[in-house]
N, C-alpha and C positions, 0 to 999 in steps of 0.2 A: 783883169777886173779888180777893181779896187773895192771892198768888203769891209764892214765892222768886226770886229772881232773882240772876244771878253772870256776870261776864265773867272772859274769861283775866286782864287786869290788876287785878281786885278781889280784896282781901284775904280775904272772907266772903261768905256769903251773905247779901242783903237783902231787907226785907219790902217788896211794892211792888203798886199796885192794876196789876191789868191791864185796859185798855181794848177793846184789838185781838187778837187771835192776828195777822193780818195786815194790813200796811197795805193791801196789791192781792196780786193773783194773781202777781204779776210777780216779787215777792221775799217774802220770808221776816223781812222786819223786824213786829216786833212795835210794841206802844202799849202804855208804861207810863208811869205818875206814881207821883212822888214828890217830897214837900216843896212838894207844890202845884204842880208844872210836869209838863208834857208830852214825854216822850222816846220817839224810838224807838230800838228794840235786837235786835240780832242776836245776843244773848246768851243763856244757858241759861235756861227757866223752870221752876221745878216745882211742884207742888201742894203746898200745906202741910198738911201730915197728922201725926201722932204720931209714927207711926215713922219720918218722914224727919226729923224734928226730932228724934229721941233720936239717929238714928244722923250728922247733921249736929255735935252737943252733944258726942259722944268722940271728934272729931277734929280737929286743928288747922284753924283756918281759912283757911289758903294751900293745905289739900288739897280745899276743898270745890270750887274747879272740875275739879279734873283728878277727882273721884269722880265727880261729875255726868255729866261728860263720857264716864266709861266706859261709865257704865252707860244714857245714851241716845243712845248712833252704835250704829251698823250693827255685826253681829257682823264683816262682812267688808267690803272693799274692794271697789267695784263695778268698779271697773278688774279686778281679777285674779280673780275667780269672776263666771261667769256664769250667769245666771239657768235654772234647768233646763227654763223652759218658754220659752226663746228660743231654747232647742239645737232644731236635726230630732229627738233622740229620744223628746220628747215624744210619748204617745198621743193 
């Protein structure tokens, strides 16, 4: 399955096979190739679809990781909100 892919220090986003979602349970490194080699990456993946491609197209490409990046973290800080069913108030 071929996947976008982008880290903080990349200019753009790139097209890249994915191999892994994870390497182990332990961490969160991915498996991708590209150019014929084997990397792993802690970096953003997405699915390549239409409309992430037209809306990737009218934006510069040194804004394509900080967009990625917004729109898949957590809405909140798991430090400063806490889960409402780890409160006692829970039913």
């Amino acid at each position: 399955m071929y996947v976008y892919h982008i880290t903080s220090t990349m200019n753009r986003v790139e097209t890249v096979k994915l191999l892994a979602l994870r390497v182990n349970k332990k961490n969160r490194l991915s498996v991708i190739s590209k150019n014929g080699k084997k990397y792993m990456t802690g970096g953003i993946l997405c699915k390549i679809t239409p409309r992430i491609k037209v809306v990737l197209d009218t934006m510069p490409g040194l804004e394509h990781y900080e967009f990625l990046n917004d729109i898949t973290n957590q809405p909140f800080d798991a430090d400063t909100v806490k889960l409402y069913m780890n409160n006692n108030h829970a039913r």
